[in-house]
C-alpha positions as CSV (number, residue, x, y, z in Angstrom):
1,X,-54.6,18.6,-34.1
2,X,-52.8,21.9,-34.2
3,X,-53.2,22.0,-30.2
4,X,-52.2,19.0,-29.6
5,X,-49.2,19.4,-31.6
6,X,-48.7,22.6,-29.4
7,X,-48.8,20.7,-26.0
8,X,-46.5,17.8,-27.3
9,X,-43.6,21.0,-28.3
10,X,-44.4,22.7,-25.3
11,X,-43.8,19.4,-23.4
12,X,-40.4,18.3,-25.3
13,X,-39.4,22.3,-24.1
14,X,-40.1,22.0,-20.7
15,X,-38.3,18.4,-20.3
16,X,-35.3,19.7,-21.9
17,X,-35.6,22.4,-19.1
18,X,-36.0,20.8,-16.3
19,X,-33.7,17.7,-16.9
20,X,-30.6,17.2,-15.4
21,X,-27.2,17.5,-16.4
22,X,-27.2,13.9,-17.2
23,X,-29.8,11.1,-18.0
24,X,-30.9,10.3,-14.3
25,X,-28.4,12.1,-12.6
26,X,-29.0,14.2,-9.5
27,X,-25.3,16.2,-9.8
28,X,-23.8,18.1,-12.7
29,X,-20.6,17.5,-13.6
30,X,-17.2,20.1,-13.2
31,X,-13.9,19.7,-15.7
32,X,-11.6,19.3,-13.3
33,X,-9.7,21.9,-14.3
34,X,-12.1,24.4,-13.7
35,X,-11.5,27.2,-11.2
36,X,-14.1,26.4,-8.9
37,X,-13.2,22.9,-8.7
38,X,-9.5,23.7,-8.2
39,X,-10.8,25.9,-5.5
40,X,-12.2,22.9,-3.7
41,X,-9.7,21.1,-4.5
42,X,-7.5,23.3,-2.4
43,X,-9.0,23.9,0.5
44,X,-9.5,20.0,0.7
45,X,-5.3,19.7,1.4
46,X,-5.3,22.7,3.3
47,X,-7.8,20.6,5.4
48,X,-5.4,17.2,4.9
49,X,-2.3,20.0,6.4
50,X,-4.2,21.2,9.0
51,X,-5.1,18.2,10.6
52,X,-1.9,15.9,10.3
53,X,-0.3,15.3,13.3
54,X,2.6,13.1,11.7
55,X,4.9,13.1,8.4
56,X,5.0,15.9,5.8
57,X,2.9,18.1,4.3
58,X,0.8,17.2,0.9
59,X,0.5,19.3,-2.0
60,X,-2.1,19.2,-4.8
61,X,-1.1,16.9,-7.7
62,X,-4.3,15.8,-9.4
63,X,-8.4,16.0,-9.6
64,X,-9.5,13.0,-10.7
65,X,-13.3,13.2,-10.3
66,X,-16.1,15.6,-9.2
67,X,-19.3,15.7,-9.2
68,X,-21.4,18.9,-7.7
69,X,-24.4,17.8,-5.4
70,X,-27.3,20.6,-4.9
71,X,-28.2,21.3,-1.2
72,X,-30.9,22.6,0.1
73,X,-32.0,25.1,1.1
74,X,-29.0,26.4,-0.2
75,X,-25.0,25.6,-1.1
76,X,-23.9,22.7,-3.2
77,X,-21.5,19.8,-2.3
78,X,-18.4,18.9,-4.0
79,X,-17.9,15.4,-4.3
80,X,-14.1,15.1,-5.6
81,X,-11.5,13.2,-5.6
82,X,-7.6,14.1,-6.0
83,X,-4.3,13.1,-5.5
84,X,-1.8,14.3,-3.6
85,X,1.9,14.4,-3.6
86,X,4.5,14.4,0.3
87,X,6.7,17.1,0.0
88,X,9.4,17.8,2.3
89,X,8.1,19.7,4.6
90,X,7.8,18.7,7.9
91,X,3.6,19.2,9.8
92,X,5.6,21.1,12.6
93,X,7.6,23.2,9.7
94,X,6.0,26.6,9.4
95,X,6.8,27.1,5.9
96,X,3.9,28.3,3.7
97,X,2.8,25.6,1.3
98,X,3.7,26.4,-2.2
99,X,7.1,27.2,-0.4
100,X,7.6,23.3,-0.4
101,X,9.4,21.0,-2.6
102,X,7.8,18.1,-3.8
103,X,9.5,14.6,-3.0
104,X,11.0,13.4,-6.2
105,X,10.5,10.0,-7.7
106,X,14.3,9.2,-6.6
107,X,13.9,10.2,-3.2
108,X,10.9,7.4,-3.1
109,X,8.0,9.7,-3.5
110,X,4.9,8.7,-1.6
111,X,1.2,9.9,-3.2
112,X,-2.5,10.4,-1.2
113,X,-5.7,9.5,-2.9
114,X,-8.5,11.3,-1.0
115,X,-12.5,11.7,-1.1
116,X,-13.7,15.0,0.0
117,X,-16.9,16.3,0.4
118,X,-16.7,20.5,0.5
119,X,-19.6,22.7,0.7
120,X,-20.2,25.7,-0.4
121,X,-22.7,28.0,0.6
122,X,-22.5,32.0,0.6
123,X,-19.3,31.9,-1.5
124,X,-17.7,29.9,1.3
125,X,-15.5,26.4,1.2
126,X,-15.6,24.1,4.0
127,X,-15.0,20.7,4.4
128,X,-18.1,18.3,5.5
129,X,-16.5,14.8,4.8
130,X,-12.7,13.4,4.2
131,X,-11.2,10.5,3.6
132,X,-7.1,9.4,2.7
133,X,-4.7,7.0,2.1
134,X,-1.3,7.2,0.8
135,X,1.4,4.7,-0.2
136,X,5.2,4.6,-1.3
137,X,5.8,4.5,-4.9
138,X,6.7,1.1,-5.6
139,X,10.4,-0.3,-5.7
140,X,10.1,-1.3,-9.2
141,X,9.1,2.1,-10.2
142,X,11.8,3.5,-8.0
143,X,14.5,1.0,-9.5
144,X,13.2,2.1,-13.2
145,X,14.0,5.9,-12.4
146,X,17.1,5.4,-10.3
147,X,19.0,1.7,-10.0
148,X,20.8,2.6,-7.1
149,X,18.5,4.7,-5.0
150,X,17.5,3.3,-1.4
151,X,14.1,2.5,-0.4
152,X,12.3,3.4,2.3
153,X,12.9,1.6,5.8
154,X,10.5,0.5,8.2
155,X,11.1,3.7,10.7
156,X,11.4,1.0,13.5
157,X,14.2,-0.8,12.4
158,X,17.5,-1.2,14.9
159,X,19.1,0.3,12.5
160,X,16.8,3.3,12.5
161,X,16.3,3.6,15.8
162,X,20.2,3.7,16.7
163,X,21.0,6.2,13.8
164,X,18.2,8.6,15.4
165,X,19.9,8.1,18.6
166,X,23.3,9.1,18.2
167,X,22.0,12.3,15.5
168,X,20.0,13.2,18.9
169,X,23.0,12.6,21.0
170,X,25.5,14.6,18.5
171,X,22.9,17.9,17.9
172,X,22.7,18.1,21.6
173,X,26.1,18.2,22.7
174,X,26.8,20.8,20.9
175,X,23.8,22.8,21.3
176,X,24.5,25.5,23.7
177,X,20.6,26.3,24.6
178,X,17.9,24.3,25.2
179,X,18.1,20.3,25.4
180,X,16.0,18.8,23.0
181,X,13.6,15.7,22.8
182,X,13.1,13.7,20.1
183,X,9.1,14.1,18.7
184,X,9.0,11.5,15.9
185,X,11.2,10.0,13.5
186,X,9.7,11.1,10.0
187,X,11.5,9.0,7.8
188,X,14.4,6.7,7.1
189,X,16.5,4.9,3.8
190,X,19.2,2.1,4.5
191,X,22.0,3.5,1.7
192,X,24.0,0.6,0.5
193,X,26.9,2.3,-0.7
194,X,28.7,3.8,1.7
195,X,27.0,1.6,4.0
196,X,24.7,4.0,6.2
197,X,21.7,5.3,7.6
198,X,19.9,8.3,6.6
199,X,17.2,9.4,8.8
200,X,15.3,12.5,9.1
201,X,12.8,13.3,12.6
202,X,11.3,16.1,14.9
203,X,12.7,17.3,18.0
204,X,11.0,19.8,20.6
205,X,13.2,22.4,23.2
206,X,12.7,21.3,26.7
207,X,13.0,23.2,29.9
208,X,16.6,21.9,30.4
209,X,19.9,23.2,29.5
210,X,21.6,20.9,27.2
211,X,25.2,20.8,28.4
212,X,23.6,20.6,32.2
213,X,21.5,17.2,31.6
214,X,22.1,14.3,33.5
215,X,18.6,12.4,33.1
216,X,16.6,13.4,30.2
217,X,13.7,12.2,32.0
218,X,13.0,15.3,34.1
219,X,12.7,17.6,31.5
220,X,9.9,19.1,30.2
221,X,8.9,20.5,26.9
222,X,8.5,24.5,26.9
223,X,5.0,26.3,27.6
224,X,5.8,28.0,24.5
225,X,6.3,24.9,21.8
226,X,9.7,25.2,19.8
227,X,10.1,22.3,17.4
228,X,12.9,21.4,15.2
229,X,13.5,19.1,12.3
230,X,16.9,17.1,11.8
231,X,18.5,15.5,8.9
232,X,21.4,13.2,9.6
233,X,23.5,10.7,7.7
234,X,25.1,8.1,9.8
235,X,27.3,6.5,8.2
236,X,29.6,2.8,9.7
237,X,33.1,2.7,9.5
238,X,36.3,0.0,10.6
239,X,36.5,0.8,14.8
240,X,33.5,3.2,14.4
241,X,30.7,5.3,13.1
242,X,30.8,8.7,11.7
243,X,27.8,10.7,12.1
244,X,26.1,14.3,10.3
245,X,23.3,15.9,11.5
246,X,21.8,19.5,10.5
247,X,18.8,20.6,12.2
248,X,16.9,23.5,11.9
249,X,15.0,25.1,15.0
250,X,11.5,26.5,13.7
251,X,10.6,29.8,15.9
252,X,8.7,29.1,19.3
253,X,5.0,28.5,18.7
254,X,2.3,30.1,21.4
255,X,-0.2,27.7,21.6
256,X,-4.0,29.3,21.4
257,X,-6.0,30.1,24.0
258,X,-9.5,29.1,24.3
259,X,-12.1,31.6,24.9
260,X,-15.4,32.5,26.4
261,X,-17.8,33.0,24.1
262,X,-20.4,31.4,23.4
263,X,-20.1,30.5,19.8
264,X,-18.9,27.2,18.8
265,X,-16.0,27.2,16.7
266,X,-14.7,24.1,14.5
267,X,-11.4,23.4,16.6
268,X,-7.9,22.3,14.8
269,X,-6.3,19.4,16.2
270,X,-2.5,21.2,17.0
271,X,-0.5,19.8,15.5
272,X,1.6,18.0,17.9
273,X,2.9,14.7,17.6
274,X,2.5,12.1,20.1
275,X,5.9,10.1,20.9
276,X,4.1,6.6,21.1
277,X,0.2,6.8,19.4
278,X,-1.2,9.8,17.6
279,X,-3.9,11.9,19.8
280,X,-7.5,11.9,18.6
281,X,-8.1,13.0,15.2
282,X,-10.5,16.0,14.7
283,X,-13.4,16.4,12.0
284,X,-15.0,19.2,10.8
285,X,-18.4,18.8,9.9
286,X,-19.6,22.4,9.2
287,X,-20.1,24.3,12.4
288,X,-19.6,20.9,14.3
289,X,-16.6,19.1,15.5
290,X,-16.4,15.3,16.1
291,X,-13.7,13.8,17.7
292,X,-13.2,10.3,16.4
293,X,-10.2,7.6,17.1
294,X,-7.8,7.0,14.6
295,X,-7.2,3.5,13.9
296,X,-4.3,1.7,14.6
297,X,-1.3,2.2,12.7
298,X,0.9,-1.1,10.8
299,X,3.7,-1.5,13.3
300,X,6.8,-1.8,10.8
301,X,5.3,1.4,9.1
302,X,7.9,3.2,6.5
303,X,5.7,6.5,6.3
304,X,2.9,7.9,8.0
305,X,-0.1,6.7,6.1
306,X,-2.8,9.6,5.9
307,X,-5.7,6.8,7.0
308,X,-4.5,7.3,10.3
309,X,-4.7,11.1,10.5
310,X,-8.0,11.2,10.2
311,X,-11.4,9.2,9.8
312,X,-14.1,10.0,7.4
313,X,-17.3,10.2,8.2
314,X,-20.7,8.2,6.2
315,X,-22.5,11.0,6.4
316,X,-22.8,14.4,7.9
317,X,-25.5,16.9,8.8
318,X,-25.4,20.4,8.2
319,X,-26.0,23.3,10.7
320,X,-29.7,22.9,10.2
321,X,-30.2,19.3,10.4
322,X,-30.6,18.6,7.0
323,X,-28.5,15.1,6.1
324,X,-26.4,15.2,3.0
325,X,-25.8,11.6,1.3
326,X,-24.2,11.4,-1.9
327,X,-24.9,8.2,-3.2
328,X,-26.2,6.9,-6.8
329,X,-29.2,8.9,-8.2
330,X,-32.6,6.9,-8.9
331,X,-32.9,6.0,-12.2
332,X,-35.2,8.1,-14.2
333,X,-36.4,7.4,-17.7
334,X,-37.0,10.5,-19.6
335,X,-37.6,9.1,-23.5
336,X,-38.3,12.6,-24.4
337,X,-34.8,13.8,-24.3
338,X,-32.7,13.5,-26.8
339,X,-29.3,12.0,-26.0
340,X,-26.6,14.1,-28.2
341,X,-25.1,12.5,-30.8
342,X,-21.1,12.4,-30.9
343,X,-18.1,11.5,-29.0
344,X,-18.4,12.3,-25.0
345,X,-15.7,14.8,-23.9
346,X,-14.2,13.8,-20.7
347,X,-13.3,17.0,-18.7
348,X,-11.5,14.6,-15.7
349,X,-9.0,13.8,-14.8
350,X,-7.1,16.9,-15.0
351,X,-3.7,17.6,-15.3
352,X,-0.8,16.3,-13.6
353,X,0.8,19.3,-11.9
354,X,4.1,17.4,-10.8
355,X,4.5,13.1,-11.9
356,X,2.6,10.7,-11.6
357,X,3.3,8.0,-9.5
Protein backbone atom coordinates (compact mmCIF):
# COMPACT_ATOMS: atom_id res chain seq x y z
CA UNK A 1 0.00 0.00 0.00
CA UNK A 2 2.84 2.26 1.06
CA UNK A 3 4.29 1.79 -2.62
CA UNK A 4 1.55 2.37 -4.31
CA UNK A 5 0.89 5.39 -2.43
CA UNK A 6 4.56 6.29 -3.47
CA UNK A 7 3.99 5.85 -7.31
CA UNK A 8 0.52 7.81 -7.23
CA UNK A 9 2.86 11.13 -5.36
CA UNK A 10 5.56 10.47 -7.66
CA UNK A 11 3.00 10.64 -10.53
CA UNK A 12 0.99 13.88 -9.34
CA UNK A 13 4.94 15.35 -9.17
CA UNK A 14 5.97 14.57 -12.46
CA UNK A 15 2.46 15.81 -14.13
CA UNK A 16 2.83 19.03 -12.34
CA UNK A 17 6.26 19.06 -14.15
CA UNK A 18 5.85 18.35 -17.28
CA UNK A 19 2.44 20.26 -17.86
CA UNK A 20 2.07 23.19 -19.64
CA UNK A 21 1.63 26.67 -18.75
CA UNK A 22 -2.03 26.17 -19.20
CA UNK A 23 -4.56 23.30 -19.22
CA UNK A 24 -3.99 22.06 -22.88
CA UNK A 25 -1.99 24.69 -24.04
CA UNK A 26 1.09 24.25 -26.28
CA UNK A 27 2.40 28.19 -25.53
CA UNK A 28 3.06 30.00 -22.33
CA UNK A 29 1.85 33.12 -21.81
CA UNK A 30 3.96 36.88 -21.60
CA UNK A 31 2.46 40.07 -19.58
CA UNK A 32 2.59 42.28 -22.06
CA UNK A 33 4.42 44.51 -20.45
CA UNK A 34 7.28 42.50 -20.05
CA UNK A 35 10.68 43.41 -21.54
CA UNK A 36 10.91 40.64 -23.81
CA UNK A 37 7.62 41.11 -25.13
CA UNK A 38 8.16 44.80 -25.64
CA UNK A 39 11.22 43.78 -27.38
CA UNK A 40 9.15 41.91 -29.97
CA UNK A 41 6.97 44.21 -29.92
CA UNK A 42 9.42 46.65 -31.40
CA UNK A 43 11.09 45.13 -33.77
CA UNK A 44 7.63 44.16 -35.23
CA UNK A 45 7.10 48.24 -36.26
CA UNK A 46 10.49 48.57 -37.07
CA UNK A 47 9.57 45.81 -39.56
CA UNK A 48 5.88 47.74 -40.34
CA UNK A 49 8.63 51.20 -41.02
CA UNK A 50 10.90 49.41 -42.94
CA UNK A 51 8.74 48.04 -45.38
CA UNK A 52 6.11 50.98 -46.08
CA UNK A 53 6.31 52.44 -49.26
CA UNK A 54 3.44 55.05 -48.64
CA UNK A 55 2.01 57.36 -45.68
CA UNK A 56 3.81 57.85 -42.23
CA UNK A 57 5.60 56.08 -40.03
CA UNK A 58 3.84 54.00 -36.99
CA UNK A 59 4.91 54.01 -33.58
CA UNK A 60 4.15 51.51 -30.78
CA UNK A 61 0.92 52.29 -28.88
CA UNK A 62 -0.24 48.95 -27.35
CA UNK A 63 0.32 44.90 -26.92
CA UNK A 64 -2.72 43.47 -26.74
CA UNK A 65 -1.93 39.79 -26.78
CA UNK A 66 1.02 37.23 -26.87
CA UNK A 67 1.41 34.15 -26.69
CA UNK A 68 5.18 32.45 -26.86
CA UNK A 69 5.28 29.20 -29.22
CA UNK A 70 8.38 26.73 -28.62
CA UNK A 71 10.37 25.82 -31.82
CA UNK A 72 12.32 23.27 -32.46
CA UNK A 73 15.10 22.52 -32.54
CA UNK A 74 15.59 25.69 -31.02
CA UNK A 75 14.04 29.59 -30.69
CA UNK A 76 10.47 30.34 -29.73
CA UNK A 77 7.85 32.29 -31.66
CA UNK A 78 6.05 35.30 -30.53
CA UNK A 79 2.64 35.33 -31.50
CA UNK A 80 1.51 39.15 -30.59
CA UNK A 81 -0.65 41.43 -31.40
CA UNK A 82 -0.33 45.40 -30.95
CA UNK A 83 -1.54 48.52 -31.93
CA UNK A 84 -0.02 51.16 -33.49
CA UNK A 85 -0.37 54.85 -33.68
CA UNK A 86 0.67 57.30 -37.58
CA UNK A 87 2.83 59.84 -36.56
CA UNK A 88 3.85 62.62 -38.63
CA UNK A 89 6.64 61.46 -40.10
CA UNK A 90 6.80 61.02 -43.56
CA UNK A 91 8.38 56.82 -44.93
CA UNK A 92 10.89 59.00 -47.04
CA UNK A 93 11.64 61.34 -43.76
CA UNK A 94 14.87 60.23 -42.26
CA UNK A 95 14.06 61.17 -38.84
CA UNK A 96 14.77 58.46 -36.17
CA UNK A 97 11.66 57.07 -34.75
CA UNK A 98 11.09 58.11 -31.25
CA UNK A 99 12.10 61.61 -32.84
CA UNK A 100 8.37 61.55 -34.18
CA UNK A 101 5.30 63.10 -33.01
CA UNK A 102 2.38 61.13 -32.66
CA UNK A 103 -0.82 62.35 -34.70
CA UNK A 104 -3.24 63.75 -32.19
CA UNK A 105 -6.85 62.84 -31.80
CA UNK A 106 -7.66 66.54 -33.38
CA UNK A 107 -5.59 66.18 -36.21
CA UNK A 108 -7.80 62.84 -36.98
CA UNK A 109 -5.47 60.26 -35.77
CA UNK A 110 -5.42 57.06 -37.61
CA UNK A 111 -4.33 53.50 -35.50
CA UNK A 112 -2.82 49.90 -36.98
CA UNK A 113 -3.88 46.63 -35.49
CA UNK A 114 -1.18 44.07 -36.55
CA UNK A 115 -0.46 40.11 -36.03
CA UNK A 116 3.13 39.33 -35.89
CA UNK A 117 4.93 36.34 -35.62
CA UNK A 118 8.86 37.13 -34.41
CA UNK A 119 11.31 34.47 -33.72
CA UNK A 120 13.86 34.36 -31.65
CA UNK A 121 16.61 32.14 -31.68
CA UNK A 122 20.28 32.81 -30.38
CA UNK A 123 19.14 36.05 -28.62
CA UNK A 124 17.99 37.34 -32.06
CA UNK A 125 14.48 38.99 -33.26
CA UNK A 126 13.20 38.54 -36.63
CA UNK A 127 10.11 38.72 -38.13
CA UNK A 128 8.65 35.36 -39.80
CA UNK A 129 4.89 36.49 -40.38
CA UNK A 130 2.93 40.01 -40.48
CA UNK A 131 -0.16 41.20 -40.99
CA UNK A 132 -1.89 45.12 -40.68
CA UNK A 133 -4.68 47.22 -41.13
CA UNK A 134 -5.29 50.60 -40.01
CA UNK A 135 -8.29 52.99 -40.01
CA UNK A 136 -9.14 56.81 -39.28
CA UNK A 137 -10.56 57.41 -35.94
CA UNK A 138 -14.07 57.86 -36.48
CA UNK A 139 -15.86 61.37 -37.03
CA UNK A 140 -17.87 61.00 -34.03
CA UNK A 141 -14.91 60.54 -32.00
CA UNK A 142 -13.20 63.34 -33.75
CA UNK A 143 -16.29 65.73 -33.32
CA UNK A 144 -16.35 64.63 -29.32
CA UNK A 145 -12.66 65.91 -28.91
CA UNK A 146 -12.80 68.87 -31.26
CA UNK A 147 -16.38 70.30 -32.90
CA UNK A 148 -14.79 72.09 -35.41
CA UNK A 149 -11.83 70.08 -36.61
CA UNK A 150 -11.80 68.83 -40.36
CA UNK A 151 -11.85 65.37 -41.34
CA UNK A 152 -9.92 63.64 -43.47
CA UNK A 153 -10.49 63.84 -47.45
CA UNK A 154 -10.49 61.32 -49.93
CA UNK A 155 -6.68 62.26 -51.25
CA UNK A 156 -8.34 62.10 -54.82
CA UNK A 157 -10.76 64.68 -54.50
CA UNK A 158 -10.67 67.90 -57.20
CA UNK A 159 -10.18 69.70 -54.57
CA UNK A 160 -7.15 67.81 -53.41
CA UNK A 161 -5.74 67.27 -56.42
CA UNK A 162 -5.83 71.16 -57.47
CA UNK A 163 -4.49 72.30 -54.02
CA UNK A 164 -1.36 69.87 -54.55
CA UNK A 165 -0.97 71.37 -57.85
CA UNK A 166 -0.63 74.91 -57.38
CA UNK A 167 1.65 74.07 -53.66
CA UNK A 168 3.87 72.10 -56.44
CA UNK A 169 3.60 74.97 -58.81
CA UNK A 170 4.43 77.75 -56.02
CA UNK A 171 7.56 75.66 -54.17
CA UNK A 172 9.04 75.40 -57.58
CA UNK A 173 9.05 78.74 -58.78
CA UNK A 174 10.81 79.82 -56.29
CA UNK A 175 13.24 77.09 -55.83
CA UNK A 176 16.42 78.08 -57.32
CA UNK A 177 17.91 74.30 -57.63
CA UNK A 178 16.63 71.34 -58.69
CA UNK A 179 12.84 71.07 -60.14
CA UNK A 180 10.99 68.79 -58.28
CA UNK A 181 8.22 65.99 -58.98
CA UNK A 182 5.55 65.36 -57.03
CA UNK A 183 5.90 61.48 -55.34
CA UNK A 184 2.53 61.06 -53.48
CA UNK A 185 0.06 63.08 -51.83
CA UNK A 186 0.18 61.80 -48.08
CA UNK A 187 -2.82 63.43 -46.83
CA UNK A 188 -5.54 66.02 -47.10
CA UNK A 189 -8.47 67.94 -44.68
CA UNK A 190 -11.24 70.21 -46.43
CA UNK A 191 -11.15 73.23 -43.54
CA UNK A 192 -14.49 74.81 -43.50
CA UNK A 193 -13.65 78.03 -41.98
CA UNK A 194 -11.61 79.94 -43.81
CA UNK A 195 -12.75 77.84 -46.68
CA UNK A 196 -9.48 75.92 -47.81
CA UNK A 197 -7.49 72.99 -48.53
CA UNK A 198 -4.82 71.68 -46.45
CA UNK A 199 -2.72 69.10 -47.99
CA UNK A 200 0.48 67.55 -47.20
CA UNK A 201 2.69 65.18 -50.04
CA UNK A 202 6.24 63.96 -51.17
CA UNK A 203 8.22 65.43 -53.86
CA UNK A 204 11.64 64.06 -55.40
CA UNK A 205 14.69 66.46 -57.10
CA UNK A 206 14.92 65.78 -60.72
CA UNK A 207 17.70 66.25 -63.13
CA UNK A 208 16.19 69.66 -64.29
CA UNK A 209 16.76 73.10 -63.24
CA UNK A 210 13.64 74.53 -61.84
CA UNK A 211 13.55 78.10 -63.30
CA UNK A 212 14.78 76.35 -66.78
CA UNK A 213 11.67 73.89 -67.24
CA UNK A 214 9.54 74.08 -70.03
CA UNK A 215 8.01 70.35 -70.00
CA UNK A 216 8.17 68.51 -66.87
CA UNK A 217 8.03 65.52 -68.78
CA UNK A 218 11.65 65.11 -69.64
CA UNK A 219 12.98 65.20 -66.43
CA UNK A 220 14.27 62.61 -64.54
CA UNK A 221 14.64 61.91 -60.89
CA UNK A 222 18.44 61.99 -59.59
CA UNK A 223 20.74 58.74 -59.46
CA UNK A 224 21.26 59.84 -56.00
CA UNK A 225 17.34 59.98 -54.52
CA UNK A 226 16.58 63.47 -52.77
CA UNK A 227 13.02 63.52 -51.49
CA UNK A 228 11.09 66.28 -49.84
CA UNK A 229 7.99 66.63 -47.93
CA UNK A 230 5.56 69.77 -48.30
CA UNK A 231 2.89 71.17 -46.14
CA UNK A 232 0.61 73.73 -47.81
CA UNK A 233 -2.61 75.48 -46.97
CA UNK A 234 -4.53 76.71 -49.91
CA UNK A 235 -6.78 78.75 -48.97
CA UNK A 236 -10.00 80.47 -51.77
CA UNK A 237 -10.62 83.96 -51.83
CA UNK A 238 -13.09 86.72 -53.98
CA UNK A 239 -10.97 86.93 -57.69
CA UNK A 240 -8.52 84.37 -56.30
CA UNK A 241 -6.73 81.88 -54.21
CA UNK A 242 -3.95 82.37 -51.81
CA UNK A 243 -1.58 79.71 -51.36
CA UNK A 244 1.35 78.54 -48.40
CA UNK A 245 3.53 75.92 -48.83
CA UNK A 246 6.80 74.94 -46.64
CA UNK A 247 8.71 72.02 -47.61
CA UNK A 248 11.57 70.53 -46.31
CA UNK A 249 14.33 68.79 -48.53
CA UNK A 250 15.58 65.53 -46.69
CA UNK A 251 19.55 65.04 -47.65
CA UNK A 252 20.23 63.00 -50.94
CA UNK A 253 19.86 59.21 -50.29
CA UNK A 254 22.60 56.68 -52.20
CA UNK A 255 20.67 53.97 -52.99
CA UNK A 256 22.54 50.42 -52.02
CA UNK A 257 24.41 48.45 -54.09
CA UNK A 258 23.93 44.82 -54.50
CA UNK A 259 26.82 42.56 -54.08
CA UNK A 260 28.54 39.34 -55.02
CA UNK A 261 28.51 37.17 -52.52
CA UNK A 262 27.11 34.36 -52.25
CA UNK A 263 24.99 34.60 -49.15
CA UNK A 264 21.44 35.37 -49.38
CA UNK A 265 20.42 38.35 -47.51
CA UNK A 266 16.63 39.21 -46.58
CA UNK A 267 16.25 42.33 -48.97
CA UNK A 268 14.23 45.76 -47.89
CA UNK A 269 11.83 46.97 -50.25
CA UNK A 270 13.34 50.90 -50.68
CA UNK A 271 11.31 52.78 -49.79
CA UNK A 272 10.13 54.56 -52.79
CA UNK A 273 6.86 55.37 -53.68
CA UNK A 274 5.22 54.65 -56.89
CA UNK A 275 3.24 57.68 -58.45
CA UNK A 276 0.22 55.42 -59.68
CA UNK A 277 0.36 51.65 -57.78
CA UNK A 278 2.64 50.67 -54.98
CA UNK A 279 5.76 48.22 -56.24
CA UNK A 280 5.74 44.68 -54.87
CA UNK A 281 5.63 44.37 -51.24
CA UNK A 282 8.64 42.40 -49.62
CA UNK A 283 8.40 39.54 -46.84
CA UNK A 284 10.88 38.37 -44.67
CA UNK A 285 10.60 35.00 -43.72
CA UNK A 286 13.84 34.32 -41.78
CA UNK A 287 16.73 34.01 -44.24
CA UNK A 288 14.10 33.95 -47.14
CA UNK A 289 12.45 36.69 -49.04
CA UNK A 290 9.06 36.36 -50.81
CA UNK A 291 7.92 38.82 -52.99
CA UNK A 292 4.17 38.93 -52.94
CA UNK A 293 1.51 41.52 -54.73
CA UNK A 294 -0.11 43.82 -52.68
CA UNK A 295 -3.79 44.01 -53.18
CA UNK A 296 -5.47 46.61 -54.60
CA UNK A 297 -6.03 49.71 -52.88
CA UNK A 298 -9.97 51.57 -52.24
CA UNK A 299 -9.86 54.20 -54.97
CA UNK A 300 -11.34 57.29 -52.93
CA UNK A 301 -8.72 56.25 -50.14
CA UNK A 302 -8.19 59.07 -47.29
CA UNK A 303 -4.96 57.39 -45.92
CA UNK A 304 -2.70 54.73 -46.86
CA UNK A 305 -4.18 51.66 -45.29
CA UNK A 306 -1.20 49.33 -43.93
CA UNK A 307 -3.12 46.11 -45.69
CA UNK A 308 -1.67 47.30 -48.77
CA UNK A 309 2.00 47.54 -47.65
CA UNK A 310 2.31 44.29 -47.18
CA UNK A 311 0.71 40.70 -47.22
CA UNK A 312 0.97 38.12 -44.54
CA UNK A 313 1.83 34.96 -44.99
CA UNK A 314 -0.33 31.43 -43.53
CA UNK A 315 2.59 29.99 -42.74
CA UNK A 316 6.25 30.10 -43.04
CA UNK A 317 9.21 27.73 -42.90
CA UNK A 318 12.26 28.27 -41.18
CA UNK A 319 15.91 28.02 -42.55
CA UNK A 320 15.85 24.31 -41.98
CA UNK A 321 12.58 23.29 -43.34
CA UNK A 322 10.85 22.90 -40.29
CA UNK A 323 7.00 24.63 -40.72
CA UNK A 324 5.80 26.68 -37.92
CA UNK A 325 1.82 26.93 -37.53
CA UNK A 326 0.38 28.57 -34.64
CA UNK A 327 -2.98 27.46 -34.47
CA UNK A 328 -5.18 26.05 -31.37
CA UNK A 329 -3.51 23.35 -29.17
CA UNK A 330 -5.18 19.77 -28.93
CA UNK A 331 -7.08 19.40 -26.13
CA UNK A 332 -5.47 17.42 -23.39
CA UNK A 333 -7.18 16.26 -20.31
CA UNK A 334 -4.84 16.12 -17.40
CA UNK A 335 -7.34 15.38 -14.21
CA UNK A 336 -4.27 15.20 -12.16
CA UNK A 337 -3.57 18.83 -12.09
CA UNK A 338 -4.89 20.87 -9.98
CA UNK A 339 -6.42 24.09 -11.36
CA UNK A 340 -5.52 27.04 -8.83
CA UNK A 341 -8.05 28.37 -6.99
CA UNK A 342 -8.65 32.39 -7.20
CA UNK A 343 -9.22 35.12 -9.49
CA UNK A 344 -7.06 34.90 -12.96
CA UNK A 345 -4.70 37.84 -13.30
CA UNK A 346 -4.72 39.20 -16.75
CA UNK A 347 -1.17 40.45 -17.60
CA UNK A 348 -2.60 41.82 -21.39
CA UNK A 349 -3.44 44.16 -22.63
CA UNK A 350 -0.74 46.52 -21.59
CA UNK A 351 -0.60 49.98 -21.24
CA UNK A 352 -1.60 52.63 -23.52
CA UNK A 353 1.57 54.57 -24.25
CA UNK A 354 -0.19 57.60 -26.09
CA UNK A 355 -4.61 57.41 -26.46
CA UNK A 356 -6.54 55.18 -27.42
CA UNK A 357 -8.49 55.54 -30.28
Amino acid sequence: MKSLVLVLCLAQLWGCHSAPHGPGLGYKELNCDDPETEQAALVAVDYINTHLLQGYKHTLNQIDKVKVWPRRPMGEVFEIEIDTLETTCHVLDPTPLVNCSVRQLQQHAVEGDCDFHVLKQGGQFSVLFAKCDSSPDSAEDVRKVCPDCPLLAPLNDTRVVHAVEAALAAFNARNNGSYFQLVEVSRAQLVPLPFSTYVEFAVAATDCVAKEVTDPAICNLLAEKQYGFCRSTLTEKVGGEDVAVTCTVFQTQVMPQPDNTNTPTPVVASAVPAATQPAAAVVVVGPLVVAAPPPPAPVHRAHYDLRHAFTGVASVESASGEAFHVGKAPTVVQPSVPVAAGPVVRPCPGRIRHFKI
